[in-house]
Backbone bond lengths (Angstrom), bond angles and torsions (degrees), N, CA, C in turn:
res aa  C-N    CA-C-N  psi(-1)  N-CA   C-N-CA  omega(-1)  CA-C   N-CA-C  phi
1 X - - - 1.447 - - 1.534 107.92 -
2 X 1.210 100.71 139.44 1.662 107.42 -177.86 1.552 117.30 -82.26
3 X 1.339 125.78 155.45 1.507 127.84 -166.05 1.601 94.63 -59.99
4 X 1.330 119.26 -71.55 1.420 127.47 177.78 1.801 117.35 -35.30
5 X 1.461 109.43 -50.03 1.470 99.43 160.64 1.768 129.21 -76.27
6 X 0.980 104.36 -33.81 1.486 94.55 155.44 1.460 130.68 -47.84
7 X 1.106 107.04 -69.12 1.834 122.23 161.28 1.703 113.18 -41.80
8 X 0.868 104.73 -18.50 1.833 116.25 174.11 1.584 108.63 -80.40
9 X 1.318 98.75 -56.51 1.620 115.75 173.02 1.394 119.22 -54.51
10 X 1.236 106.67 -61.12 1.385 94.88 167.37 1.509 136.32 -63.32
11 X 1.562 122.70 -18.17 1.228 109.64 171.29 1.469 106.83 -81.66
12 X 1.281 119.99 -22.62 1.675 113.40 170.86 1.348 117.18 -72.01
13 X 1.242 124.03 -5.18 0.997 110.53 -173.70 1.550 94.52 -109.69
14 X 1.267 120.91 -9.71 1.802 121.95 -175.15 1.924 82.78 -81.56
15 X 1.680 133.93 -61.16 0.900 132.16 -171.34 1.781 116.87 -44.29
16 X 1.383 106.09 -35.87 1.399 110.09 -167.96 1.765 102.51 -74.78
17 X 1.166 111.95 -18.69 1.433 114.79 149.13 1.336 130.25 -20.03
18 X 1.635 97.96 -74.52 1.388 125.24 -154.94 1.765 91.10 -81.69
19 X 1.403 121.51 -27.11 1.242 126.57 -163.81 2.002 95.67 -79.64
20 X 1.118 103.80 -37.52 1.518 106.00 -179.71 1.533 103.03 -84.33
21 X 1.081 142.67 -43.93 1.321 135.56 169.10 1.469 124.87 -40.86
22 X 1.479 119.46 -18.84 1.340 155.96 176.06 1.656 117.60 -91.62
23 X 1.187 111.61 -31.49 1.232 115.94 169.14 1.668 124.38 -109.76
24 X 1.298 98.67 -14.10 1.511 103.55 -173.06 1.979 100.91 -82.60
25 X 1.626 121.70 -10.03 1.321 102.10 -170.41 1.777 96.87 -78.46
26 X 1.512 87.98 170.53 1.180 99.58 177.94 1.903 124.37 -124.22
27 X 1.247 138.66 139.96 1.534 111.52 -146.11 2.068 79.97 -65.74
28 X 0.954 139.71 0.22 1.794 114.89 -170.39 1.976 89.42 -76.33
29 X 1.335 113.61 -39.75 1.467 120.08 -177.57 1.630 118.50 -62.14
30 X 1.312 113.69 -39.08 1.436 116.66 -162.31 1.517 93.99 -129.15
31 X 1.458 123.17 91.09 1.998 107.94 151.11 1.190 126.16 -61.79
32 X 1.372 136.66 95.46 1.308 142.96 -170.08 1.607 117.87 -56.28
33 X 1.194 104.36 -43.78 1.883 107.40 -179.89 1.898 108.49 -97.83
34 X 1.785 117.55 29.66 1.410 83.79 178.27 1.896 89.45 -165.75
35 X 1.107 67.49 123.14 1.938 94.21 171.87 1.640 105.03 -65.52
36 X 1.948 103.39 126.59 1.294 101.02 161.96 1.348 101.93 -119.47
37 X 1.305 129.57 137.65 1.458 145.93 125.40 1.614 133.12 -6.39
38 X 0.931 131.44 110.08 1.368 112.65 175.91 1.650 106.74 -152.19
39 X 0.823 103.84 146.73 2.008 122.56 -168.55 1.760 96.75 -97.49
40 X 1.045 95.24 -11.60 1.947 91.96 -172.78 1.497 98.02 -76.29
41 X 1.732 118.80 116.06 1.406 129.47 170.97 1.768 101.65 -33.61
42 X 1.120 107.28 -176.66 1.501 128.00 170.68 1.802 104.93 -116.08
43 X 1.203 114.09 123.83 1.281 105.52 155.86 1.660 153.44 -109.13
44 X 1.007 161.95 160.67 1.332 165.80 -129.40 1.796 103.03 -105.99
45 X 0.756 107.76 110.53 1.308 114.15 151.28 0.990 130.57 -94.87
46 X 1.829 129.95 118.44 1.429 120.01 -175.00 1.387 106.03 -113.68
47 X 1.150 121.23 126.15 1.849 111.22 -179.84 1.517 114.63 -92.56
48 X 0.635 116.45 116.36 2.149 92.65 -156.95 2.083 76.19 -92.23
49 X 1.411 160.03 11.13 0.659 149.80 -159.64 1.555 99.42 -103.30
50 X 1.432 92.18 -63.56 1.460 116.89 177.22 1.728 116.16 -60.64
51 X 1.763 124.32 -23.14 0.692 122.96 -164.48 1.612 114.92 32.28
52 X 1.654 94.79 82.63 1.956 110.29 169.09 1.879 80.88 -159.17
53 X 1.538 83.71 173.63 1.647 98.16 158.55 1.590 89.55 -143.83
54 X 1.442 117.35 167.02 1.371 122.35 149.29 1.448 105.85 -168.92
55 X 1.507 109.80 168.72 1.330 104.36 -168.29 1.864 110.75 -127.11
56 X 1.899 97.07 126.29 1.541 124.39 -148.05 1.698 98.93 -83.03
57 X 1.344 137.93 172.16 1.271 126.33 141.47 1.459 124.05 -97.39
58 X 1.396 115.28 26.70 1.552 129.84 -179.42 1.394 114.19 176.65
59 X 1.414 125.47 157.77 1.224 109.62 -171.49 1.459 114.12 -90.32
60 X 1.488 115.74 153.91 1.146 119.48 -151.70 1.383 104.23 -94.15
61 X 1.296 100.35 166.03 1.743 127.82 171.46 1.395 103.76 -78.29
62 X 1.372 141.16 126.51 1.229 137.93 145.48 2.050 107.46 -115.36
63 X 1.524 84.78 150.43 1.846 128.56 -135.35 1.654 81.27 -139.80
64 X 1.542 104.98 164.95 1.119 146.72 142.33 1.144 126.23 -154.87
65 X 1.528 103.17 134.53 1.725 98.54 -170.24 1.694 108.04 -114.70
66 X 1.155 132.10 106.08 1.002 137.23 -164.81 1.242 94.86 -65.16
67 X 1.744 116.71 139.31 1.979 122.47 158.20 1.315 114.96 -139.65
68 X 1.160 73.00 92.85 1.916 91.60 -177.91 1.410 101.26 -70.93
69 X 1.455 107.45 145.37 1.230 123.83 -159.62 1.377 131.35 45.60
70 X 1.269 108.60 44.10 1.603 103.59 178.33 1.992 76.01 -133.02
71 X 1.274 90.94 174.71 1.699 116.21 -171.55 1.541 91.64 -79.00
72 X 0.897 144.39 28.08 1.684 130.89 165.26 1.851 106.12 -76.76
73 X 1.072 112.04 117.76 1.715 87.37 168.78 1.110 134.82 -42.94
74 X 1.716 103.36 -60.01 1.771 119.66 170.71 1.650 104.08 -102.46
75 X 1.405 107.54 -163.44 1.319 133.11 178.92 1.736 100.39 -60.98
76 X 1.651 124.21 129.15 1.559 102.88 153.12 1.389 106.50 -67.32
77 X 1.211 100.59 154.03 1.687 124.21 176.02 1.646 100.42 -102.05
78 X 1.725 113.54 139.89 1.177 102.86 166.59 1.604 93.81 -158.75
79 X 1.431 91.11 152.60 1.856 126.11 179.85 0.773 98.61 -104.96
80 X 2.078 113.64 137.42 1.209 109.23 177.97 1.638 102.41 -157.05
81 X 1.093 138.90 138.96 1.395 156.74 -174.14 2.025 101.79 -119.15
82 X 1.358 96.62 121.84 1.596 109.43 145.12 1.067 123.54 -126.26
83 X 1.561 108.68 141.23 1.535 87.14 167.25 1.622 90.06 -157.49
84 X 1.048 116.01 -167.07 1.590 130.61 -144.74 1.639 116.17 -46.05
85 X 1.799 90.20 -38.83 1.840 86.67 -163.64 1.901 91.11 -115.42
86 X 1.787 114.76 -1.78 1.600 107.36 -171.29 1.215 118.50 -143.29
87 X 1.076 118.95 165.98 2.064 117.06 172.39 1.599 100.37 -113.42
88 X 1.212 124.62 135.37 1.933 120.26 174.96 1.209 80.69 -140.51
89 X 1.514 95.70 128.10 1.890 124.50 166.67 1.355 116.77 -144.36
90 X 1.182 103.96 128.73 1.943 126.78 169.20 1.009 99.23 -97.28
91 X 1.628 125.05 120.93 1.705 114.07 158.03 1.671 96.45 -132.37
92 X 1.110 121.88 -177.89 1.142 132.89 -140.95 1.697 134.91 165.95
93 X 1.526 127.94 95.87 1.293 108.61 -158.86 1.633 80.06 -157.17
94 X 1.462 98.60 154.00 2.144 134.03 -153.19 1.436 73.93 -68.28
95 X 1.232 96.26 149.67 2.000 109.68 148.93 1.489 115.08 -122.25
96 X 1.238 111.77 166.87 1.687 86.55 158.31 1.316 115.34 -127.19
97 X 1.429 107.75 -168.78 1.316 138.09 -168.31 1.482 111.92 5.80
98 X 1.194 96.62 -67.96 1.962 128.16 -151.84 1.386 80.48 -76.97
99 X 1.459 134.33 -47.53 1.483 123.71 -138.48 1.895 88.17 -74.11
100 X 1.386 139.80 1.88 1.160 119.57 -159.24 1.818 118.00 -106.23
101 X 0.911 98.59 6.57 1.444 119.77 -179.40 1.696 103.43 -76.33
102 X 1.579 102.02 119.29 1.636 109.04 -167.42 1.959 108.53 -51.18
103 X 1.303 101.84 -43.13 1.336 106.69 -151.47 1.803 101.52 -69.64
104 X 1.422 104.66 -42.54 1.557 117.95 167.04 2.187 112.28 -39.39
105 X 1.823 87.93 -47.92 1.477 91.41 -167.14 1.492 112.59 -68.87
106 X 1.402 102.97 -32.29 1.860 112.68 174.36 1.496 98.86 -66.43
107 X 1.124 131.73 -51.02 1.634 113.13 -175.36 1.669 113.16 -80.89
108 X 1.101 112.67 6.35 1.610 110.51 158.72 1.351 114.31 -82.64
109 X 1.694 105.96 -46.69 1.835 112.15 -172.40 1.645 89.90 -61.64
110 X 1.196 128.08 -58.77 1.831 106.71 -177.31 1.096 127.92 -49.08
111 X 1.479 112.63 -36.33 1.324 111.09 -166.32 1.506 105.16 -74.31
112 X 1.239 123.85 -51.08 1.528 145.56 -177.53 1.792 86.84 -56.21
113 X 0.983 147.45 -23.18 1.335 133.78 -156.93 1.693 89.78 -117.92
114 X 1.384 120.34 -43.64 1.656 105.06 -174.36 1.695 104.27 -81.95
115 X 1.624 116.23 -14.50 1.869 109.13 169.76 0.893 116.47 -98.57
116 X 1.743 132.50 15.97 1.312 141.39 133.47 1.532 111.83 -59.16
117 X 1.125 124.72 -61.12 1.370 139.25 -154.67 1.449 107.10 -80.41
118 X 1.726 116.80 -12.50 1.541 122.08 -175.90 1.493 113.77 -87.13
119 X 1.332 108.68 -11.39 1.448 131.91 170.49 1.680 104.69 -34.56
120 X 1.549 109.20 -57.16 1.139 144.38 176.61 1.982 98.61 93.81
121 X 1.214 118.75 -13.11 1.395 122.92 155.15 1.606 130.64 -31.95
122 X 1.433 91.70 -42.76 1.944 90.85 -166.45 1.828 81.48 -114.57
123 X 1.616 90.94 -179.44 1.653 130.58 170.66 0.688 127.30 -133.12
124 X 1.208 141.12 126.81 1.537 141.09 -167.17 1.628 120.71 -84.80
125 X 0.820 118.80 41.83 1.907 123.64 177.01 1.331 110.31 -13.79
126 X 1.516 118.78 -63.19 1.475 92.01 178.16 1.894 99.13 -157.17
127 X 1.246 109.81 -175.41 1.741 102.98 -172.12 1.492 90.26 -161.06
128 X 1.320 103.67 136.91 1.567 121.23 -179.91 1.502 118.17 -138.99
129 X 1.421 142.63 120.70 1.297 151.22 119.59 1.696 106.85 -8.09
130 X 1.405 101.23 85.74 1.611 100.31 176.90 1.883 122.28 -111.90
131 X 2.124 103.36 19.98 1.194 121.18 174.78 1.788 97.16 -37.85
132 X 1.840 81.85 142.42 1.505 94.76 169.42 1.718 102.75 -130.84
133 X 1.421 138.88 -172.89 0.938 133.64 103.46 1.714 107.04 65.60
134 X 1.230 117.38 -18.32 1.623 111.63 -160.96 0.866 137.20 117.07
135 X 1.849 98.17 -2.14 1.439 123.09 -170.84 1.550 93.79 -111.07
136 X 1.547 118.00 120.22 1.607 130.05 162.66 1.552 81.56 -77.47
137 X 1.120 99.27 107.59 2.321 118.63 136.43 1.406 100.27 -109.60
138 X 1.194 101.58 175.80 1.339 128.43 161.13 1.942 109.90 -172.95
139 X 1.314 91.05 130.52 1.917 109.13 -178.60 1.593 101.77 -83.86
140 X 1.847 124.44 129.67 0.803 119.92 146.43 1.322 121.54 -107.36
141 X 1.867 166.99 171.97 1.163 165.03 74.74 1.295 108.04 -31.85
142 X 1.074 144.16 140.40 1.646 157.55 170.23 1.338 98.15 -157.37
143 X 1.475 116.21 141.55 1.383 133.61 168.49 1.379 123.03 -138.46
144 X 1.642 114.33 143.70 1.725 105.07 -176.68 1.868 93.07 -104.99
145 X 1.128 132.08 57.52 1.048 116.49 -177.95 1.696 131.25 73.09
146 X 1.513 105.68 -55.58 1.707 94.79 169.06 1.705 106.55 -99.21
147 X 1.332 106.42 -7.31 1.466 90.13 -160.60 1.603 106.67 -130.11
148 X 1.349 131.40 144.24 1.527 129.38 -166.40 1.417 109.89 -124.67
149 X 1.812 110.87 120.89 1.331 101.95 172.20 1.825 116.60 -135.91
150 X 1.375 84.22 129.65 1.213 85.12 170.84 1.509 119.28 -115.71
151 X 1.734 115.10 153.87 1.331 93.01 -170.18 1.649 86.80 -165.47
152 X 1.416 103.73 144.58 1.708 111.54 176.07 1.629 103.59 -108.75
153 X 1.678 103.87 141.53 1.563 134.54 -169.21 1.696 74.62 -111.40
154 X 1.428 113.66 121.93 1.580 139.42 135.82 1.514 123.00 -67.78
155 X 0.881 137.76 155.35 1.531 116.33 123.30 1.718 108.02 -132.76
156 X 1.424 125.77 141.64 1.229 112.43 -168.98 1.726 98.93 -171.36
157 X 1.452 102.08 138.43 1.715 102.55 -165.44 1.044 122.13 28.88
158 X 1.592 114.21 73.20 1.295 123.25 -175.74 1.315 119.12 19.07
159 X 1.350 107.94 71.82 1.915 127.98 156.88 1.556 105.40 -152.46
160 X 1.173 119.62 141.94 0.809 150.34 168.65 1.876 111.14 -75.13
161 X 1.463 141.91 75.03 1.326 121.88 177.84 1.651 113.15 -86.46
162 X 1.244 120.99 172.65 1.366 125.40 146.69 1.625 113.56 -150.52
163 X 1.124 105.76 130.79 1.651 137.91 -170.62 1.415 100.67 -86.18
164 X 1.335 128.43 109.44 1.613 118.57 -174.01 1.706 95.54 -140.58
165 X 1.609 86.55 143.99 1.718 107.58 168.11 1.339 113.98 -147.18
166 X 1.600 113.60 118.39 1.292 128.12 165.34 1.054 124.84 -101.22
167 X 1.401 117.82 138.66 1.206 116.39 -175.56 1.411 111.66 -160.88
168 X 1.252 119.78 137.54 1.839 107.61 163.71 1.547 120.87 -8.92
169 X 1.647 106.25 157.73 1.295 100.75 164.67 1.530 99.11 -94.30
170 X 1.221 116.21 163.43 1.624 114.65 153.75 1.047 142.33 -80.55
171 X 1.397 117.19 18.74 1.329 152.76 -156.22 1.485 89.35 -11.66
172 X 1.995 114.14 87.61 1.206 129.61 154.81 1.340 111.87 79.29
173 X 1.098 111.96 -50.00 1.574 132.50 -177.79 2.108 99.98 -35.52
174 X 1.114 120.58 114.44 1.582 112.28 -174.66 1.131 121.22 -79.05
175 X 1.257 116.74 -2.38 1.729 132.33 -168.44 1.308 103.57 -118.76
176 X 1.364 134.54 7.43 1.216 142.28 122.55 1.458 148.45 -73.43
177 X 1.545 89.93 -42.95 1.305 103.19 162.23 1.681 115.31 -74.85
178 X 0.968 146.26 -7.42 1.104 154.90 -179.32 1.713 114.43 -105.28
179 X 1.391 77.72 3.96 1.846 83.94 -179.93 1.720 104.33 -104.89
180 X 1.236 93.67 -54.49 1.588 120.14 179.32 1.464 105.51 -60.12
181 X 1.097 107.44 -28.78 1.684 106.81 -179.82 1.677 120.86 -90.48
182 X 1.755 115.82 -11.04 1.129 122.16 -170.85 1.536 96.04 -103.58
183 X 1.575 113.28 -31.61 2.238 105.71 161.84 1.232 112.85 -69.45
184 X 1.056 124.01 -31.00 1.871 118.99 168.20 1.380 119.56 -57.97
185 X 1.621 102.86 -54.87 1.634 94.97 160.10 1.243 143.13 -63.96
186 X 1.427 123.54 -40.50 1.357 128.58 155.04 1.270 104.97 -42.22
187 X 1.027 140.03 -50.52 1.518 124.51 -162.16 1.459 113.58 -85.75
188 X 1.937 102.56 -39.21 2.089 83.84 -173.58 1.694 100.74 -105.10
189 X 1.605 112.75 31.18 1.699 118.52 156.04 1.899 102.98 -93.33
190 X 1.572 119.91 -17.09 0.867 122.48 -178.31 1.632 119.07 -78.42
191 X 1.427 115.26 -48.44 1.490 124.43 171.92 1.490 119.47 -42.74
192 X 1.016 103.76 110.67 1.981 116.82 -174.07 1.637 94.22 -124.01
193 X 1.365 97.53 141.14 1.534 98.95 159.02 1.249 107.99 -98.24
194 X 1.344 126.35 154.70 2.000 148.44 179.98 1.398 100.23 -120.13
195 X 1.455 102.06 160.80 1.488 112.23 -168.12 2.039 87.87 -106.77
């Protein structure tokens, strides 16, 4: 297998993630038409493993999902919160060496983003260049109609993260969408990386 197809594989297979995180809710997990309230603070998660922090609205589930045969060294690791009206997930897993070369990492984020989209399941709403600092991200939104995800691809000291939030669509409704859009922000204005 070639460096470039490997590196392909693995972002499809980090995407097919986000694609099952999307299909696995269930309406008892996610009420699509109704805002709940809650007084319970948000709290911080620090991974000192992962080197990130961000801040959860419950404490999270940690997972490992083993992918054998893909270029991950170990297992990705991933954190994950549901709760009534959202899905919030950190995942995160080593790459090596080869995988760190920018131009390699841009033809993974496409590839991983057009063998998401070949599913013919999702839509791509919108795609953004969200480099910082030295850090190749990039933000996608994709939606299958009931359900909306958006989620940012890092790559940074050889790891691979992705920042994901699912949630209903608001199907138009503005007082939904304005709901759904203010837990997305709280959460990926929250994600910092730590040394």
């Amino acid at each position: 297998m070639t460096k470039a197809s490997r590196n392909n594989s693995l972002l499809y297979c980090a995407l097919c993630l986000i694609a099952c995180a999307l299909y696995c809710q269930s309406p008892g997990q996610v009420m699509a038409q109704r805002q709940t309230t809650s007084d319970k603070p948000w709290q911080e998660l620090v991974s000192t493993e992962g080197h990130f922090r961000v801040m959860l609205p419950d404490t999270p589930s940690e997972s490992f999902i083993p992918l054998t045969g893909q270029i991950f060294k170990d297992d990705m690791r991933v954190y994950s919160v549901k709760t009534p009206v959202a899905m919030f997930g950190v995942l995160f897993g080593e790459l090596p060496e080869e995988a760190k070369d920018r131009e390699t990492l841009r033809a993974a984020f496409d590839a991983g983003r057009d063998r998401a989209l070949s599913q013919g399941k999702l839509r791509l709403v919108s795609e953004k260049d969200i480099t910082t600092a030295g850090i190749p991200a990039r933000e996608y939104v994709m939606e299958d109609g009931a359900f909306m995800a958006k989620y940012r691809v890092y790559y940074s000291k050889g790891r691979l993260y992705q920042v994901i939030f699912v949630s209903p669509t608001g199907n138009g409704t503005p007082a939904l969408d304005q709901y759904y859009n203010g837990l997305a922000t709280k959460f990926f204005s929250s994600f910092k990386f730590v040394s």
